[in-house]
PDB file with SEQRES, HELIX, SHEET and CRYST1 records, atoms N, CA, C and O in Angstrom:
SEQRES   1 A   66  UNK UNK UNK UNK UNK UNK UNK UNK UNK UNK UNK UNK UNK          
SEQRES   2 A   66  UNK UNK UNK UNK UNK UNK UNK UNK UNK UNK UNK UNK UNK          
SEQRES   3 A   66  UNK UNK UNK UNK UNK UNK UNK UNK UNK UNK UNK UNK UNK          
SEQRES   4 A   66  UNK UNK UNK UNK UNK UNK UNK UNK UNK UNK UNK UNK UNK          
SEQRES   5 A   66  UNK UNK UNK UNK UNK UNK UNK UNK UNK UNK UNK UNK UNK          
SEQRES   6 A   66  UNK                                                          
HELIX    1 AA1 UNK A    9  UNK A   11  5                                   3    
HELIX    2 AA2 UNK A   53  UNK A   55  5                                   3    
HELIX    3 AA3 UNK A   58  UNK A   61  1                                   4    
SHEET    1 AA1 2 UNK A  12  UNK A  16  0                                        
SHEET    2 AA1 2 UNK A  22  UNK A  26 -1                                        
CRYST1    1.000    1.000    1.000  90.00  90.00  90.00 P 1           1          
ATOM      1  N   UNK A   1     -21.570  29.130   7.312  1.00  0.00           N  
ATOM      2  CA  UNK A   1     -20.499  28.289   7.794  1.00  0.00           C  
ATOM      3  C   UNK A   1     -20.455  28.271   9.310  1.00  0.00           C  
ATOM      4  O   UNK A   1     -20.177  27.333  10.057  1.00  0.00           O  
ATOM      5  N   UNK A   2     -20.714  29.232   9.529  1.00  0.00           N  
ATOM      6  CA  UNK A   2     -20.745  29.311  11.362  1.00  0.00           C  
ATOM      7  C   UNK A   2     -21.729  28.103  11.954  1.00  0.00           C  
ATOM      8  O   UNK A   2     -21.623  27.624  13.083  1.00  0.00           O  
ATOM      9  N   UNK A   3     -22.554  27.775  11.110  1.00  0.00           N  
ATOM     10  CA  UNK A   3     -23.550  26.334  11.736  1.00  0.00           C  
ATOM     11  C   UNK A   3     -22.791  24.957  11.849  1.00  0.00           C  
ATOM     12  O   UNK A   3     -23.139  24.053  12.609  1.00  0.00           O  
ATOM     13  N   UNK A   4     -21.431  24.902  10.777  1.00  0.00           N  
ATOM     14  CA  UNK A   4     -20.457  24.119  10.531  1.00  0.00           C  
ATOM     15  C   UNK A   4     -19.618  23.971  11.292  1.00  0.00           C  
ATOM     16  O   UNK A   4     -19.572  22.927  11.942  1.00  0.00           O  
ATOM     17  N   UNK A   5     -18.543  25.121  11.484  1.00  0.00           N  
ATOM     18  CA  UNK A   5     -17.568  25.274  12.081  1.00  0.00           C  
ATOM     19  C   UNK A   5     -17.688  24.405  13.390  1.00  0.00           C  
ATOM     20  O   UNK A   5     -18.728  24.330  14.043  1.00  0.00           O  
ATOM     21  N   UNK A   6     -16.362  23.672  13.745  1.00  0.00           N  
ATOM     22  CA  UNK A   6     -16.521  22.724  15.165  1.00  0.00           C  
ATOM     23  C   UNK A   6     -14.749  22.868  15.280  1.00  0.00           C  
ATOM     24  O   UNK A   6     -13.909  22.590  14.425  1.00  0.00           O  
ATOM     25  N   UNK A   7     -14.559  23.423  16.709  1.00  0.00           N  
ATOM     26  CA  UNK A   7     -13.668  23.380  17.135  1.00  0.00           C  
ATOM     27  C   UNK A   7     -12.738  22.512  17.639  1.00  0.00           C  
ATOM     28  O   UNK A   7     -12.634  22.208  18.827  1.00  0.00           O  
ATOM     29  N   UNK A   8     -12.126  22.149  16.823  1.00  0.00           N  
ATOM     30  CA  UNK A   8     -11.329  20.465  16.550  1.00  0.00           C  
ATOM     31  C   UNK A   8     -10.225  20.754  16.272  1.00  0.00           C  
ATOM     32  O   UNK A   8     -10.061  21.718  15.524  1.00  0.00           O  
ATOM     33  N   UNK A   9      -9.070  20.014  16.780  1.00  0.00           N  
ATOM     34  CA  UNK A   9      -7.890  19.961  16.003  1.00  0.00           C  
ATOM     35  C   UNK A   9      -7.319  21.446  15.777  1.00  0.00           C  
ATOM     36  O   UNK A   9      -7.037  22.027  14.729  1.00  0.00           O  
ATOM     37  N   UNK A  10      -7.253  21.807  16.934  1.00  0.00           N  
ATOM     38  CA  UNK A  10      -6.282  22.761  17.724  1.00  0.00           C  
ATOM     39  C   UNK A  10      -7.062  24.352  16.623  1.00  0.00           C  
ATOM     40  O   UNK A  10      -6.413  25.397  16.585  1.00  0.00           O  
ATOM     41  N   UNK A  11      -7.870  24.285  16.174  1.00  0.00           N  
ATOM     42  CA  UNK A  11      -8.564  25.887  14.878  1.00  0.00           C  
ATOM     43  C   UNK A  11      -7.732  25.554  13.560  1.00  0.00           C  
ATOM     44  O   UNK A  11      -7.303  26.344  12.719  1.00  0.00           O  
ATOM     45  N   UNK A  12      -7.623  24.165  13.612  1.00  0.00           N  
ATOM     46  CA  UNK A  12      -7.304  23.558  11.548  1.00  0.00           C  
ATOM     47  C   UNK A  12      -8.270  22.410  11.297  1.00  0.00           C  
ATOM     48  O   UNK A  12      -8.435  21.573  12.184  1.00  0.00           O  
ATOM     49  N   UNK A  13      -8.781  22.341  10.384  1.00  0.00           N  
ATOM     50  CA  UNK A  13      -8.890  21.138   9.526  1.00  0.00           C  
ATOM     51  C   UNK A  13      -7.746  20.203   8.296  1.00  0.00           C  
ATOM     52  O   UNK A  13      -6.667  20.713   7.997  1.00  0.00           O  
ATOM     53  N   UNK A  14      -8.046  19.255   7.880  1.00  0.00           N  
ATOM     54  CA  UNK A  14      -7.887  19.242   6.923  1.00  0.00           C  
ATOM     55  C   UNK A  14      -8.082  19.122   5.565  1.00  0.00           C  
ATOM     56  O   UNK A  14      -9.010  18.387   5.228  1.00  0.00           O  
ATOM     57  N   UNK A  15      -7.386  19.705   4.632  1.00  0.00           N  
ATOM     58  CA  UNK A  15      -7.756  19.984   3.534  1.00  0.00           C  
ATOM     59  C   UNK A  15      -7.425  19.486   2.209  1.00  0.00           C  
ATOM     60  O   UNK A  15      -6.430  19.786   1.549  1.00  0.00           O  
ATOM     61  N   UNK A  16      -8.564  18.524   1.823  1.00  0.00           N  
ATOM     62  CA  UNK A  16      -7.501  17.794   0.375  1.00  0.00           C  
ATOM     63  C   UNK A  16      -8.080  18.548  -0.896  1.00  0.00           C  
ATOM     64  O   UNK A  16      -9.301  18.700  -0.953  1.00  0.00           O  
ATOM     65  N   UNK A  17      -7.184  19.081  -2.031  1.00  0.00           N  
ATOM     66  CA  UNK A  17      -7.833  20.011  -3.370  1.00  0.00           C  
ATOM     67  C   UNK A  17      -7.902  18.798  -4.461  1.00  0.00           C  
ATOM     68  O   UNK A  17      -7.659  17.592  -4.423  1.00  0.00           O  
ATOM     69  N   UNK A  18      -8.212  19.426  -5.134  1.00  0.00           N  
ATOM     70  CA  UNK A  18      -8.249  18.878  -6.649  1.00  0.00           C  
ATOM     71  C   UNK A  18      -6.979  18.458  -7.499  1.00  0.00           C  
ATOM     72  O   UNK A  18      -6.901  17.893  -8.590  1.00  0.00           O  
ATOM     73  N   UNK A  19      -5.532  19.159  -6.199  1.00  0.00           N  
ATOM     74  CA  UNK A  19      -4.388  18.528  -7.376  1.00  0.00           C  
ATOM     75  C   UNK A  19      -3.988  17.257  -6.295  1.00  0.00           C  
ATOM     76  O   UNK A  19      -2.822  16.877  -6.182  1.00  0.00           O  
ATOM     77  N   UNK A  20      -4.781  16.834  -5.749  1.00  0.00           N  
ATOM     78  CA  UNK A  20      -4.735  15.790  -4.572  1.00  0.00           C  
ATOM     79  C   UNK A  20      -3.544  16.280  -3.392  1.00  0.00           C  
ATOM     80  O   UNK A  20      -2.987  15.696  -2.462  1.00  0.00           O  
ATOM     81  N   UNK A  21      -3.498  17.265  -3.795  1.00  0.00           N  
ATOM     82  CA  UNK A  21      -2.487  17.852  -1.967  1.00  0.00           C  
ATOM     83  C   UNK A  21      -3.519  17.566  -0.946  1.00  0.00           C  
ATOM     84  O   UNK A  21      -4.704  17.260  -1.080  1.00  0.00           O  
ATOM     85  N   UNK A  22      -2.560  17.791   0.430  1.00  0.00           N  
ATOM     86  CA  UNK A  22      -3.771  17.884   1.423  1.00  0.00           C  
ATOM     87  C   UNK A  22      -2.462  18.715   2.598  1.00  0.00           C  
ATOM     88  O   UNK A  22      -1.301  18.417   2.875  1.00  0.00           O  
ATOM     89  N   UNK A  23      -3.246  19.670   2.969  1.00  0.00           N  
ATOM     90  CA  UNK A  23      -3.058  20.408   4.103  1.00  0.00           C  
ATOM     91  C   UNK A  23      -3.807  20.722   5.173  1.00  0.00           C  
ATOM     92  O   UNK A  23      -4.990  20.478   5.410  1.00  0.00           O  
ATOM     93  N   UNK A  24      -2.791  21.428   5.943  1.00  0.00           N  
ATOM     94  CA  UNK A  24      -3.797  22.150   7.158  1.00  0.00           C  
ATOM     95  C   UNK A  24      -4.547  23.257   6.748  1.00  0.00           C  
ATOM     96  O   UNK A  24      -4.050  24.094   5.994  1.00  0.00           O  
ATOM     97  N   UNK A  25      -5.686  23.348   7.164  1.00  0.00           N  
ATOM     98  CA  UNK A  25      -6.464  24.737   7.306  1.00  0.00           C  
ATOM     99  C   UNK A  25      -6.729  25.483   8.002  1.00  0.00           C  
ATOM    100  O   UNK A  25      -7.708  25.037   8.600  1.00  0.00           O  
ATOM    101  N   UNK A  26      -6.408  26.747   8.495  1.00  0.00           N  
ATOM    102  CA  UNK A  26      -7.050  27.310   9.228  1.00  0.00           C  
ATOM    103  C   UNK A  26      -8.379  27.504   9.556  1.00  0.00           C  
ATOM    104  O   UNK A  26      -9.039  27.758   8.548  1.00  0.00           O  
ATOM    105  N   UNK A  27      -9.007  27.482  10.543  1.00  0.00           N  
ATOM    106  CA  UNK A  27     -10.590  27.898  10.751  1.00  0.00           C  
ATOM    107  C   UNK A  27     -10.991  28.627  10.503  1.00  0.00           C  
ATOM    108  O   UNK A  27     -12.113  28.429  10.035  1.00  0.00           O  
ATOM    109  N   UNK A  28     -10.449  30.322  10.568  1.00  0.00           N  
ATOM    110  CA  UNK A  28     -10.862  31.343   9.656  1.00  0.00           C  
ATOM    111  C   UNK A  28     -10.544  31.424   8.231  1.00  0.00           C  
ATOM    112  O   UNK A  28     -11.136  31.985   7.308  1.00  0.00           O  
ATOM    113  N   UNK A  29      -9.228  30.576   8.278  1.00  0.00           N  
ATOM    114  CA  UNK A  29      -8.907  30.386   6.384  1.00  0.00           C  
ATOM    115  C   UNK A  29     -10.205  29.840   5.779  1.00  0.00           C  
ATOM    116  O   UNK A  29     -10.043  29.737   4.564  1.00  0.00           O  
ATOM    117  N   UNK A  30     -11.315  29.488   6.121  1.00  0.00           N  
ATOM    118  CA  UNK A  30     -12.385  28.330   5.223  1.00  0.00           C  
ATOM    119  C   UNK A  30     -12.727  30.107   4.802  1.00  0.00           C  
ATOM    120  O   UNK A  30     -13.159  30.444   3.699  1.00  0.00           O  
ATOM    121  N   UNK A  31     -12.547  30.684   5.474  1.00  0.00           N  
ATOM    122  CA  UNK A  31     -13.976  31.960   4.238  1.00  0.00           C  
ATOM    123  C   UNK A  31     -12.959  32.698   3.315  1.00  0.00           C  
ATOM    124  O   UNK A  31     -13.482  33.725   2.881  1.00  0.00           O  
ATOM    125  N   UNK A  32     -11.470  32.494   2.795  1.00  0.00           N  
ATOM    126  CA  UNK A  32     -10.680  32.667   2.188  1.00  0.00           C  
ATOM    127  C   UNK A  32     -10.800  32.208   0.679  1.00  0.00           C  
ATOM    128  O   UNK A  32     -10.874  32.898  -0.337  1.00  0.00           O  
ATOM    129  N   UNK A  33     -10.795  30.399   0.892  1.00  0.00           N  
ATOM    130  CA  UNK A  33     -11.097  29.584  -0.108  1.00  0.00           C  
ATOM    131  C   UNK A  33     -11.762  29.936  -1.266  1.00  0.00           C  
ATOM    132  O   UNK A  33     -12.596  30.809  -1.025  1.00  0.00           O  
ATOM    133  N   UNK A  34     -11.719  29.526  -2.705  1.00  0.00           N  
ATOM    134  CA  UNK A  34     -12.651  29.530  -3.547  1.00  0.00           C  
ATOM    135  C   UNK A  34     -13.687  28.567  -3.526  1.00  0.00           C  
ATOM    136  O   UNK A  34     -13.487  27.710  -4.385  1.00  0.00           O  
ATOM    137  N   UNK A  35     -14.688  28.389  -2.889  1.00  0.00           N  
ATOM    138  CA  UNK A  35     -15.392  27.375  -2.875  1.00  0.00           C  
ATOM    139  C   UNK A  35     -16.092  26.805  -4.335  1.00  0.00           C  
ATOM    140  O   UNK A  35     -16.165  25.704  -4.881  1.00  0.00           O  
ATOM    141  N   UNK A  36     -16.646  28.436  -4.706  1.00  0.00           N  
ATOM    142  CA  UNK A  36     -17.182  27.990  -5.651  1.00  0.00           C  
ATOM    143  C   UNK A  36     -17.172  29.412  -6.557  1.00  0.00           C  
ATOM    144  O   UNK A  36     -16.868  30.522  -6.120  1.00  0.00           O  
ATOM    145  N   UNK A  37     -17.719  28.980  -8.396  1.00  0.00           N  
ATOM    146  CA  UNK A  37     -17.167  30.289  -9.071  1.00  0.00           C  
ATOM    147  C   UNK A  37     -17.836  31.760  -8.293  1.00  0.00           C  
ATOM    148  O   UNK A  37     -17.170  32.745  -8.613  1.00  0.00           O  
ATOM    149  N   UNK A  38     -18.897  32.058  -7.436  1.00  0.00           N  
ATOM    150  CA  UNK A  38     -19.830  32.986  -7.024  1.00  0.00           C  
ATOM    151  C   UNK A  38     -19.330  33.393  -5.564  1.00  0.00           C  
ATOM    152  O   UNK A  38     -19.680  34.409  -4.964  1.00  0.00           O  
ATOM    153  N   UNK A  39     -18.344  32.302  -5.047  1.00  0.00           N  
ATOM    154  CA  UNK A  39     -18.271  32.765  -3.829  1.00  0.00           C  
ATOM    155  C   UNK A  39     -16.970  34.196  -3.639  1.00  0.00           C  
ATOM    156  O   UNK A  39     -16.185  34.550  -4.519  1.00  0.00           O  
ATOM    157  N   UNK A  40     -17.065  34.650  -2.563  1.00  0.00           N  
ATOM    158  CA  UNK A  40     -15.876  36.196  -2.433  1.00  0.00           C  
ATOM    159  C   UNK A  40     -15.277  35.770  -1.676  1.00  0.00           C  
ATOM    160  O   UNK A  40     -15.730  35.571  -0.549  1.00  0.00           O  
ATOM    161  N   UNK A  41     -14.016  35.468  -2.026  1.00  0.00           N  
ATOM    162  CA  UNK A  41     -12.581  35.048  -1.379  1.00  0.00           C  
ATOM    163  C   UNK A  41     -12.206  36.547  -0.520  1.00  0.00           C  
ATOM    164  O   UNK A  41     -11.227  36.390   0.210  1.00  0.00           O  
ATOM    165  N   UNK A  42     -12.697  37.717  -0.480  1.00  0.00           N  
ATOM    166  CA  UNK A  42     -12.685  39.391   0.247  1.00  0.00           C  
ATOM    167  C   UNK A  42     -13.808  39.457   0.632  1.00  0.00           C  
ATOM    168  O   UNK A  42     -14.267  40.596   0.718  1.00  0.00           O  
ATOM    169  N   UNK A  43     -14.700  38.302   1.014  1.00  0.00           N  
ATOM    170  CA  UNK A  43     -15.881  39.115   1.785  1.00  0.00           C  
ATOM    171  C   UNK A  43     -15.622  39.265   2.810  1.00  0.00           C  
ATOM    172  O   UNK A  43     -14.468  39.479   3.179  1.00  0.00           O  
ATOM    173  N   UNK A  44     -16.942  39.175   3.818  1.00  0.00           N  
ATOM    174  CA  UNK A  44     -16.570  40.553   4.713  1.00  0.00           C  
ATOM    175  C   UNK A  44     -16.428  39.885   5.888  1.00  0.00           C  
ATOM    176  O   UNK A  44     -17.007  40.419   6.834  1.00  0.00           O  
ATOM    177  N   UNK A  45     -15.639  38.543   6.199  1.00  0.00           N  
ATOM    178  CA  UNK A  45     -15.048  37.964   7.275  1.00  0.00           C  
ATOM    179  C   UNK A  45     -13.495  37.518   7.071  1.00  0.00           C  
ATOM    180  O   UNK A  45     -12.936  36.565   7.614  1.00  0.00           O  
ATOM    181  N   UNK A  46     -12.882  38.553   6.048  1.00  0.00           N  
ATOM    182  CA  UNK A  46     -11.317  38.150   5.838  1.00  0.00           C  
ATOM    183  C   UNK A  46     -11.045  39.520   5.909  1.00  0.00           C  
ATOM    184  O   UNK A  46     -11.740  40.502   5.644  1.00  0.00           O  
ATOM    185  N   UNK A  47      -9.704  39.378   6.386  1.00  0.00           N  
ATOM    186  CA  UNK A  47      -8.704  40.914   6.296  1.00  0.00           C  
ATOM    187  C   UNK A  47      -8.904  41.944   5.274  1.00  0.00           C  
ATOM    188  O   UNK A  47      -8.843  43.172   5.340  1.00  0.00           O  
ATOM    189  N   UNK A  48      -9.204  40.987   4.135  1.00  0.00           N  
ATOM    190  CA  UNK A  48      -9.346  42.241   3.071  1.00  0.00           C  
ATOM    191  C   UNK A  48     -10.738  42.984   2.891  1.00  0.00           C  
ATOM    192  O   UNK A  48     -11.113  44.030   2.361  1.00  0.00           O  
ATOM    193  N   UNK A  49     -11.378  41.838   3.655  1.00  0.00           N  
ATOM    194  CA  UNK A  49     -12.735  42.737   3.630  1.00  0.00           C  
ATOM    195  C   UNK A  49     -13.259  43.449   4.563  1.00  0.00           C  
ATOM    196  O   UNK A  49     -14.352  43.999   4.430  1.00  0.00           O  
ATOM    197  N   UNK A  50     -12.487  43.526   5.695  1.00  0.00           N  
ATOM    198  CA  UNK A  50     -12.756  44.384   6.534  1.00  0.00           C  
ATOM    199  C   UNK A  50     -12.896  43.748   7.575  1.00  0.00           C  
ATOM    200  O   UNK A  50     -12.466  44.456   8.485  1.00  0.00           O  
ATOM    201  N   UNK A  51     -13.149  43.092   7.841  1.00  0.00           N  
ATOM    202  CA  UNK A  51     -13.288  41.864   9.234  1.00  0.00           C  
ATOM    203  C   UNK A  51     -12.976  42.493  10.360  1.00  0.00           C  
ATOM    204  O   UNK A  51     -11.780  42.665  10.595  1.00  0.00           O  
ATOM    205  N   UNK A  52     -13.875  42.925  11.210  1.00  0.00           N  
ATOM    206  CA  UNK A  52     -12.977  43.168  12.905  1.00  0.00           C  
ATOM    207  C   UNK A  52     -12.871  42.017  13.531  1.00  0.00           C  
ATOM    208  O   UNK A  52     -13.756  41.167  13.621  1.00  0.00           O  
ATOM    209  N   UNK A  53     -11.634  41.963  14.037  1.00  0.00           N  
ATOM    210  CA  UNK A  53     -12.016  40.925  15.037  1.00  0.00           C  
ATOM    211  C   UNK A  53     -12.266  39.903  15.977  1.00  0.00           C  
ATOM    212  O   UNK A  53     -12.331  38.681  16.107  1.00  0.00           O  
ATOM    213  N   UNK A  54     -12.385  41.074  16.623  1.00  0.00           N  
ATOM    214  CA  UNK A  54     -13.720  41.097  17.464  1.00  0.00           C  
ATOM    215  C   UNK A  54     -14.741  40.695  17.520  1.00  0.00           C  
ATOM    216  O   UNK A  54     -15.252  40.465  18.616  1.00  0.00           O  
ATOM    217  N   UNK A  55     -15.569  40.408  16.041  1.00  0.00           N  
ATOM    218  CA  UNK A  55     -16.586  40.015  15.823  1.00  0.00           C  
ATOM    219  C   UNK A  55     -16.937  38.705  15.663  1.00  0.00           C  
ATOM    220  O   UNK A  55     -18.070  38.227  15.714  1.00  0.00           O  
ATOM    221  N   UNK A  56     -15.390  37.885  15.371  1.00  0.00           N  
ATOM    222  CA  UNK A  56     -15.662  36.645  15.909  1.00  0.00           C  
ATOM    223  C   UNK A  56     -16.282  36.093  16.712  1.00  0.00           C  
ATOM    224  O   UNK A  56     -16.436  36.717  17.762  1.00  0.00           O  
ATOM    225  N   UNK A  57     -16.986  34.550  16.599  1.00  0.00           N  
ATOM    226  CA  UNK A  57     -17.558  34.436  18.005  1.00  0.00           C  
ATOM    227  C   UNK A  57     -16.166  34.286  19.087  1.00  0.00           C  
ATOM    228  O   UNK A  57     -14.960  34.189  18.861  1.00  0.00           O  
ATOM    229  N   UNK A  58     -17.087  34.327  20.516  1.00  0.00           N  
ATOM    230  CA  UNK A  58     -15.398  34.186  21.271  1.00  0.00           C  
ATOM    231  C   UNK A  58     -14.854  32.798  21.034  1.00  0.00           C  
ATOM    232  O   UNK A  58     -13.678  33.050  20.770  1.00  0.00           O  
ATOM    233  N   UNK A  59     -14.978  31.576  20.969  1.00  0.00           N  
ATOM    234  CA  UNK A  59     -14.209  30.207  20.449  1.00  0.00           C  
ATOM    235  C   UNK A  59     -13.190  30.983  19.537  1.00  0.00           C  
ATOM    236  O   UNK A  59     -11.996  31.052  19.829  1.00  0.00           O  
ATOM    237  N   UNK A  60     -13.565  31.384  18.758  1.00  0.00           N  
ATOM    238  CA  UNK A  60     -13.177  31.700  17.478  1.00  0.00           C  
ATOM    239  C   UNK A  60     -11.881  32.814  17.689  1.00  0.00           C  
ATOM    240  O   UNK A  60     -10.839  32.435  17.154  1.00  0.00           O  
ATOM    241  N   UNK A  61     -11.816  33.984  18.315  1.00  0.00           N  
ATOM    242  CA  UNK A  61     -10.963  35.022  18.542  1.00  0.00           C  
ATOM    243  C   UNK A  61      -9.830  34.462  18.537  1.00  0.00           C  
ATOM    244  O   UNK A  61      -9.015  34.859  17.704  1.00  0.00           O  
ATOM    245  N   UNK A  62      -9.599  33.795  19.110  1.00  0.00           N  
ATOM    246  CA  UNK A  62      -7.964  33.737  19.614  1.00  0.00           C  
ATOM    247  C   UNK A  62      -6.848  32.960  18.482  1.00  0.00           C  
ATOM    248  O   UNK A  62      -5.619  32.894  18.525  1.00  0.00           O  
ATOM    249  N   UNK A  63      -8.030  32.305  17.268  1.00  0.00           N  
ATOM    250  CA  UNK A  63      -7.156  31.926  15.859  1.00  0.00           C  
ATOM    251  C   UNK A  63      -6.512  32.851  15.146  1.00  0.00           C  
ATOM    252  O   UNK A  63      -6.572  34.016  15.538  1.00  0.00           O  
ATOM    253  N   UNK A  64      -5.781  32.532  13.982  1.00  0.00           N  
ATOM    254  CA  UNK A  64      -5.321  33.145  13.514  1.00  0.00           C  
ATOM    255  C   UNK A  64      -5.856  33.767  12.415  1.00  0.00           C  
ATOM    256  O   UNK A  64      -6.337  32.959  11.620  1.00  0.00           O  
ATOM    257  N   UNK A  65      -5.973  35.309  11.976  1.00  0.00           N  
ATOM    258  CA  UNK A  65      -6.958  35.600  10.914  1.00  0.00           C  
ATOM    259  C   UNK A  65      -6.454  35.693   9.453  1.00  0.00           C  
ATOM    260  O   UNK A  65      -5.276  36.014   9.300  1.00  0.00           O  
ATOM    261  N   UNK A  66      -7.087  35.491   8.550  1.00  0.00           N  
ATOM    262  CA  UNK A  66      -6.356  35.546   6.971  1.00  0.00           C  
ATOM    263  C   UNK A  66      -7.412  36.664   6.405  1.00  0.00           C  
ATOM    264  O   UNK A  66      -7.318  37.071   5.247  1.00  0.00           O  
TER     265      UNK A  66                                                      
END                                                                             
């Protein structure tokens, strides 16, 4: 995702689901998401997975982390 990520629209996108809502997203919220049945909503760039960070790139630091 980091090849993706483009700093737009203040560190949100937006986001339309499957029950046709549409919201804001956070920029670090995208590695939260269920993307798909295999993907880890706790891997290891969210709070629960341990994430420093720090390790953000610097663009990236100063969002908000989930």
């Amino acid at each position: 995702m980091n090849r993706v990520c483009v700093d737009r629209h203040n560190g949100f996108l937006n986001g339309l689901f499957c029950d046709m809502s549409v919201r804001d997203i956070g920029i670090k919220q995208l590695w939260t998401l269920k993307w798909s049945k295999s993907f880890r909503v706790n891997g290891p760039f969210t709070k629960a997975g341990g994430m420093d960070p720090g390790a953000w790139p610097d663009w990236m630091r100063h969002y908000k982390d989930y």
